[in-house]
C-alpha positions as CSV (number, residue, x, y, z in Angstrom):
1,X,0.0,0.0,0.0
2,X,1.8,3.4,-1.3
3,X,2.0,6.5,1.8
4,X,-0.9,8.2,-0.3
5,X,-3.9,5.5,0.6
6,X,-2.7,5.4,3.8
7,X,-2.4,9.1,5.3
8,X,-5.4,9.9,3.2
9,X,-7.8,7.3,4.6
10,X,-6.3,8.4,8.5
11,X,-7.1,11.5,7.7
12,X,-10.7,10.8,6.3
13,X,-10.8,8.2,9.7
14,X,-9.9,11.2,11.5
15,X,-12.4,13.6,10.5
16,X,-14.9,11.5,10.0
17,X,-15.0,10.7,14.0
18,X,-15.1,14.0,15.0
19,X,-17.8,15.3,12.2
20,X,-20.3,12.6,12.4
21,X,-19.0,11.0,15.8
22,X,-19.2,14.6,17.4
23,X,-22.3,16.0,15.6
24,X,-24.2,13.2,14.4
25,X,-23.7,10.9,17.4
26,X,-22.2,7.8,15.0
27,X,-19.0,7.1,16.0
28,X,-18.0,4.2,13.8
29,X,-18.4,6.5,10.9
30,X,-14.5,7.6,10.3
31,X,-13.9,3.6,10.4
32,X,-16.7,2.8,7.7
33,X,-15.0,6.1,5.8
34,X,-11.5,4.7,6.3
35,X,-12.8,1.7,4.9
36,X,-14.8,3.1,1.7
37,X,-12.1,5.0,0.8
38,X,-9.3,2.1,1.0
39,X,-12.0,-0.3,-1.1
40,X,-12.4,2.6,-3.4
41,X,-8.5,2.8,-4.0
42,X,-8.4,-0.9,-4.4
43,X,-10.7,-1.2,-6.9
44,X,-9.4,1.2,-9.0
45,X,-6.1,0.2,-8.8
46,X,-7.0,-3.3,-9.8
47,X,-8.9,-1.8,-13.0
48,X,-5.3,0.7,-13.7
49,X,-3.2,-2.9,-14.0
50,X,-6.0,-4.7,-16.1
51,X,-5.8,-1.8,-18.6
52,X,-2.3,-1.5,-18.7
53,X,-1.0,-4.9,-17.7
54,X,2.7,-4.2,-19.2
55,X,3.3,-1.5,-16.4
């Protein structure tokens, strides 16, 4: 996993917490965010090598 993915999904677990953990009373929701993002990333990077599968 490239430094990208992961200070981008800590920072998207991060804020998550505090905006819907703090205001919204869901607290799980910068893990579900986290985790959105990071499946997100996989997904397309899976679909990047099948397109270009000499790189």
């Amino acid at each position: 996993m490239d430094i990208f993915t992961v200070l981008i999904s800590l920072c998207l677990g991060f804020a998550g917490t505090l905006i819907f953990g703090g205001l919204l009373n869901i607290p799980d929701a910068g893990a579900i965010i986290a985790i959105a993002f990071i499946g997100g990333r996989i997904i397309y990077l899976l679909e990047k090598n099948n397109r270009n599968p000499e790189k």
